[in-house]
Chimera marker file (.cmm) of the C-alpha trace (Angstrom):
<marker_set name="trace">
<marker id="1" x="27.441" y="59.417" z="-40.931" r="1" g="1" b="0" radius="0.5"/>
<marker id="2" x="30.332" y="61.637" z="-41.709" r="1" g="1" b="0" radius="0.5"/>
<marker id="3" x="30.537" y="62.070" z="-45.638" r="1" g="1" b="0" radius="0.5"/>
<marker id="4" x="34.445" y="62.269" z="-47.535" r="1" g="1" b="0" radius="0.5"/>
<marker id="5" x="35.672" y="63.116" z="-50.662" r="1" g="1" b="0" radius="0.5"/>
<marker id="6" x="37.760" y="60.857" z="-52.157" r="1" g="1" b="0" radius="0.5"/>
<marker id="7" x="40.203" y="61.713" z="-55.152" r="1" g="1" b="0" radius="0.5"/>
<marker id="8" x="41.388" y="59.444" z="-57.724" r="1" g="1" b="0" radius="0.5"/>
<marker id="9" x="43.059" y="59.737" z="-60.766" r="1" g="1" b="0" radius="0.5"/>
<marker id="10" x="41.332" y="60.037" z="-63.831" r="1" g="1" b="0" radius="0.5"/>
<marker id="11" x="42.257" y="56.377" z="-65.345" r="1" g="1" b="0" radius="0.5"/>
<marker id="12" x="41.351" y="54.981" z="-62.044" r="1" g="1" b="0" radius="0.5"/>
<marker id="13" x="38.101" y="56.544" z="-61.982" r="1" g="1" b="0" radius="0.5"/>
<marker id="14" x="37.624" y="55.804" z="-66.111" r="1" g="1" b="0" radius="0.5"/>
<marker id="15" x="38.106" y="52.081" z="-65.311" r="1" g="1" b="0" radius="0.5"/>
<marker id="16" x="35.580" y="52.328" z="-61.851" r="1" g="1" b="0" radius="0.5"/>
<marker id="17" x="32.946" y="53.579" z="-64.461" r="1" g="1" b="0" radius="0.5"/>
<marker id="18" x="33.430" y="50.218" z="-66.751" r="1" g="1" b="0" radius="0.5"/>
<marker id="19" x="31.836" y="48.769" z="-63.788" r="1" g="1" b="0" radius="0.5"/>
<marker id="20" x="28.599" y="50.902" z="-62.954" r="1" g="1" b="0" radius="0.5"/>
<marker id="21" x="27.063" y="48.430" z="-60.741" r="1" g="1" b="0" radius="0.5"/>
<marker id="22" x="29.734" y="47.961" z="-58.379" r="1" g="1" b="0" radius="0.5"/>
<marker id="23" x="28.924" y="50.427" z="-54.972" r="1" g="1" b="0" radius="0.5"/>
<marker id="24" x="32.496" y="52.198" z="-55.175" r="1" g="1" b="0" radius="0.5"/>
<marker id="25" x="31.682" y="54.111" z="-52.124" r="1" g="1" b="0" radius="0.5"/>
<marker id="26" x="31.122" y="50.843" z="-50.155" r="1" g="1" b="0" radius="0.5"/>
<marker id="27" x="34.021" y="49.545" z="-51.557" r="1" g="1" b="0" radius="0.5"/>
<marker id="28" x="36.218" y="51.961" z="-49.840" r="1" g="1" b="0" radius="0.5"/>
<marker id="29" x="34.403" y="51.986" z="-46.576" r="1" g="1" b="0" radius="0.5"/>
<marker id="30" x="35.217" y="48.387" z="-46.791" r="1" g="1" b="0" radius="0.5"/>
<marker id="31" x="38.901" y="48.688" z="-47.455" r="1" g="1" b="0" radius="0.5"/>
<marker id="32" x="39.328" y="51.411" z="-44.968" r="1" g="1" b="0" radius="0.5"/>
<marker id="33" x="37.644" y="49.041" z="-42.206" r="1" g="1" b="0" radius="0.5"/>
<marker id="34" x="39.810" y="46.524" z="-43.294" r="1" g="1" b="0" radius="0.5"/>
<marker id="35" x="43.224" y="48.731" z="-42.939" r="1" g="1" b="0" radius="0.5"/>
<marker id="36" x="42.020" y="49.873" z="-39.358" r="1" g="1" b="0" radius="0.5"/>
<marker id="37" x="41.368" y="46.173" z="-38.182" r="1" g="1" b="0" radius="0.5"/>
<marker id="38" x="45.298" y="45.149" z="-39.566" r="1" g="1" b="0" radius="0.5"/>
<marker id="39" x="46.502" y="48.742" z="-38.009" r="1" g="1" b="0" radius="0.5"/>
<marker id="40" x="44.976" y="47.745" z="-34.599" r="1" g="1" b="0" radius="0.5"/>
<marker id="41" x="46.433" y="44.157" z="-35.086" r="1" g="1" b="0" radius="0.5"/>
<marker id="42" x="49.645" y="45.584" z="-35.543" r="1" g="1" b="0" radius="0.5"/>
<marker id="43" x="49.115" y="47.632" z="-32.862" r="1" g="1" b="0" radius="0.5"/>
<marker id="44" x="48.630" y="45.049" z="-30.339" r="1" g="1" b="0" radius="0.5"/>
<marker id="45" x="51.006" y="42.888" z="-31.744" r="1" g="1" b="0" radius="0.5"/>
<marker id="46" x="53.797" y="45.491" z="-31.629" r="1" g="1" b="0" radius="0.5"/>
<marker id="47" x="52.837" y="46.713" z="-27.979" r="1" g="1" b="0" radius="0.5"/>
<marker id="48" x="52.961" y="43.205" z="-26.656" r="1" g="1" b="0" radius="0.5"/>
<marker id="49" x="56.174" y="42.007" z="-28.798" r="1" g="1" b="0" radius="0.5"/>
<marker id="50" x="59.815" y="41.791" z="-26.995" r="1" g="1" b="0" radius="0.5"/>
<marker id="51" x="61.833" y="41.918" z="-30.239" r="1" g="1" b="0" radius="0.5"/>
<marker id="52" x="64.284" y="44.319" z="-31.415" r="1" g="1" b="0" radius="0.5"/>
<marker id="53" x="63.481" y="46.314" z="-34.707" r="1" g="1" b="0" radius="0.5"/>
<marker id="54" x="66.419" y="44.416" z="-35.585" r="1" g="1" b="0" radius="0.5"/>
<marker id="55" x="65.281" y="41.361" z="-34.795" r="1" g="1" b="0" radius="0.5"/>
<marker id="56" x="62.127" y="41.596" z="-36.571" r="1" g="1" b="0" radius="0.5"/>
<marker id="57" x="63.781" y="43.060" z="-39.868" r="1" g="1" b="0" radius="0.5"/>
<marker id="58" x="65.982" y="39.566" z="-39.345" r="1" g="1" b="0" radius="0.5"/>
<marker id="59" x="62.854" y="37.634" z="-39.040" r="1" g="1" b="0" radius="0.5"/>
<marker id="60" x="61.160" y="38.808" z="-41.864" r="1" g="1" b="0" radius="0.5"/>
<marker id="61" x="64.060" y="38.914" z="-44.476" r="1" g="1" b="0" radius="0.5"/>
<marker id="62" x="64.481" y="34.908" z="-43.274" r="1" g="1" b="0" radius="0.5"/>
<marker id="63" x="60.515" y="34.517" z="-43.814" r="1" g="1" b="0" radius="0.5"/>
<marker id="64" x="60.616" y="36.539" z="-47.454" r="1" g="1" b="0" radius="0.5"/>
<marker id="65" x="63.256" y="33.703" z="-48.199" r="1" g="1" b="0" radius="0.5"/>
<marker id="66" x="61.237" y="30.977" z="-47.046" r="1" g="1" b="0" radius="0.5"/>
<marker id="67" x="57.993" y="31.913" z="-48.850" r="1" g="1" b="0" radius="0.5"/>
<marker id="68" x="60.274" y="32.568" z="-52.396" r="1" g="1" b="0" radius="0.5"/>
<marker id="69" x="61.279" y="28.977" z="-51.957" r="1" g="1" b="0" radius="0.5"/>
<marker id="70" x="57.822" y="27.669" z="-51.340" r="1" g="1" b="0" radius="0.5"/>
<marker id="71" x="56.167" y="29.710" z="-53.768" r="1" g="1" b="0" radius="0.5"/>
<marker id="72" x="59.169" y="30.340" z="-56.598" r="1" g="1" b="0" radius="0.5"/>
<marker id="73" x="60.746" y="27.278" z="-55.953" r="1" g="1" b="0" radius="0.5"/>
<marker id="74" x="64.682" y="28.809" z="-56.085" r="1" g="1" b="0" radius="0.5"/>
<link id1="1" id2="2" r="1" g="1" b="0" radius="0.2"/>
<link id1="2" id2="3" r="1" g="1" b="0" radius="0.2"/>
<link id1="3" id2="4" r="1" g="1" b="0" radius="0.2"/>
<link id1="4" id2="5" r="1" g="1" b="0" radius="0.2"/>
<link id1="5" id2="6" r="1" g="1" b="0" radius="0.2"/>
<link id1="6" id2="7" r="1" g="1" b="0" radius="0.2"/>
<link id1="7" id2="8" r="1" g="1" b="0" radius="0.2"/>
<link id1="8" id2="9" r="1" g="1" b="0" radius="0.2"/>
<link id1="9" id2="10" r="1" g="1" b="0" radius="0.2"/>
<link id1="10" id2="11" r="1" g="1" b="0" radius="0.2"/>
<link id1="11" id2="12" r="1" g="1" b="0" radius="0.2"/>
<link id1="12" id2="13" r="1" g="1" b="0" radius="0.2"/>
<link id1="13" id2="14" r="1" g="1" b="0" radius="0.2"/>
<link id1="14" id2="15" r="1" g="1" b="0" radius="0.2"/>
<link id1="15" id2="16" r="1" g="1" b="0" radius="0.2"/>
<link id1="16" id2="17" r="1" g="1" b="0" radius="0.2"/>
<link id1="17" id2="18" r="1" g="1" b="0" radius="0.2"/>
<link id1="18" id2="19" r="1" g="1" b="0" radius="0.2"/>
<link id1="19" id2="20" r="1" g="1" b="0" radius="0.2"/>
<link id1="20" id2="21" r="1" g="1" b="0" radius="0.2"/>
<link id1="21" id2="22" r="1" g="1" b="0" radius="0.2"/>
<link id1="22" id2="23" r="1" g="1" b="0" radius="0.2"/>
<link id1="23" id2="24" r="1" g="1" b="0" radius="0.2"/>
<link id1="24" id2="25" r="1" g="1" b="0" radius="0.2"/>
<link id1="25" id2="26" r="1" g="1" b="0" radius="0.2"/>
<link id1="26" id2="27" r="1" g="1" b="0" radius="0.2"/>
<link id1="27" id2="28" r="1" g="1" b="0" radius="0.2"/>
<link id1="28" id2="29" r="1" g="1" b="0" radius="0.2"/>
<link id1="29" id2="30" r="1" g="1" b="0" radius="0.2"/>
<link id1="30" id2="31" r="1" g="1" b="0" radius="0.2"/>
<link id1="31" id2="32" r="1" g="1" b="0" radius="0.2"/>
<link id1="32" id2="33" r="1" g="1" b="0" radius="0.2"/>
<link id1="33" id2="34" r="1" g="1" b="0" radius="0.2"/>
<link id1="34" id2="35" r="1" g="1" b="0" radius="0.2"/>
<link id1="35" id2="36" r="1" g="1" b="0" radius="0.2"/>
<link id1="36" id2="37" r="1" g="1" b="0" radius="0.2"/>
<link id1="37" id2="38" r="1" g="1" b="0" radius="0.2"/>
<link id1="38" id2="39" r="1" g="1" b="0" radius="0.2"/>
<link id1="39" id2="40" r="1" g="1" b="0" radius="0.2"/>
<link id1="40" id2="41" r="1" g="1" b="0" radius="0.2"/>
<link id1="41" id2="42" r="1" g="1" b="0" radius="0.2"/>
<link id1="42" id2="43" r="1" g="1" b="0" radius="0.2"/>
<link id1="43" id2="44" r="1" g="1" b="0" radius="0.2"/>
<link id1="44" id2="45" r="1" g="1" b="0" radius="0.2"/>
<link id1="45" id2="46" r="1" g="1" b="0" radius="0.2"/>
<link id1="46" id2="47" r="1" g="1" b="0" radius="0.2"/>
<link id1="47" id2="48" r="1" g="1" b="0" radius="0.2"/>
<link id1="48" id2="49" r="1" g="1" b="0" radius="0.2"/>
<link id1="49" id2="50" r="1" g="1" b="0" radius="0.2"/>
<link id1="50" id2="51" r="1" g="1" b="0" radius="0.2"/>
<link id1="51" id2="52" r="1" g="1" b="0" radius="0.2"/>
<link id1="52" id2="53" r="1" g="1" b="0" radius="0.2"/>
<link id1="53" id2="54" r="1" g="1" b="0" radius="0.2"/>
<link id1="54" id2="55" r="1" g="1" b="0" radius="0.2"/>
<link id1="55" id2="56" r="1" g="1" b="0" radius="0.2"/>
<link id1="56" id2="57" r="1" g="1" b="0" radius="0.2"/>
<link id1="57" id2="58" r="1" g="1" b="0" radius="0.2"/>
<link id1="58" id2="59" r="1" g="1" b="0" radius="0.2"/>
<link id1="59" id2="60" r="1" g="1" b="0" radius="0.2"/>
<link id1="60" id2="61" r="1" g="1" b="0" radius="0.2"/>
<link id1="61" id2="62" r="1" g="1" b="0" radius="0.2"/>
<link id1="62" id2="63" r="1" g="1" b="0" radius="0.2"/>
<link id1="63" id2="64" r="1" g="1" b="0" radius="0.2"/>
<link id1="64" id2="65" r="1" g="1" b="0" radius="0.2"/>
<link id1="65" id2="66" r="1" g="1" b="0" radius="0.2"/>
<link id1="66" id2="67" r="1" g="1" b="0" radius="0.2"/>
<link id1="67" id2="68" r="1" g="1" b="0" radius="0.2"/>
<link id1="68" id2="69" r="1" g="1" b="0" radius="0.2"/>
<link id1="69" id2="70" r="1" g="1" b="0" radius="0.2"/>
<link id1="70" id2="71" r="1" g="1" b="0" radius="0.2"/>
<link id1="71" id2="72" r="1" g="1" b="0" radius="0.2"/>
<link id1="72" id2="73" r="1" g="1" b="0" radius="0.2"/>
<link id1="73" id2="74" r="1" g="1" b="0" radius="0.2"/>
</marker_set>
C-alpha cells in the first residue's frame, strides 16, 4: 500500500474532528474508488457512443428539463 497526503482546509478538517469515530482515511479511499469506477464508465460509454458533442450537450439540456419538471414540478 502506497500512503498519500491529503490536504483540506481547516473548517473541513475542524468539522471531520466532530466526528472522531468515523475512519476519514477509508472514507476517501472509498470515494476515490468510487470516482475511478464512474471515470471508467464514462470511459466506455464515451468510446462506444456515436453522438456528436453536440448531440449529447442537446440530450442532456432536454434531460435537465425533464428531471426539473419531475422533481420541481415547473
Amino acid at each position: 500500500m502506497v500512503t498519500m497526503t491529503l490536504a483540506v482546509p481547516n473548517e473541513m478538517k475542524q468539522r471531520m474532528e466532530e466526528f472522531p469515530e468515523i475512519n476519514w482515511s477509508e472514507v476517501a479511499r472509498q470515494a476515490i474508488r468510487q470516482k475511478i469506477i464512474d471515470l471508467e464508465f464514462l470511459r466506455r460509454f464515451k468510446a462506444q457512443s456515436t453522438l456528436t458533442e453536440e448531440e449529447a450537450i442537446k440530450l442532456g439540456a432536454e434531460l435537465n428539463k425533464k428531471l426539473a419538471k419531475h422533481y420541481i414540478g415547473e
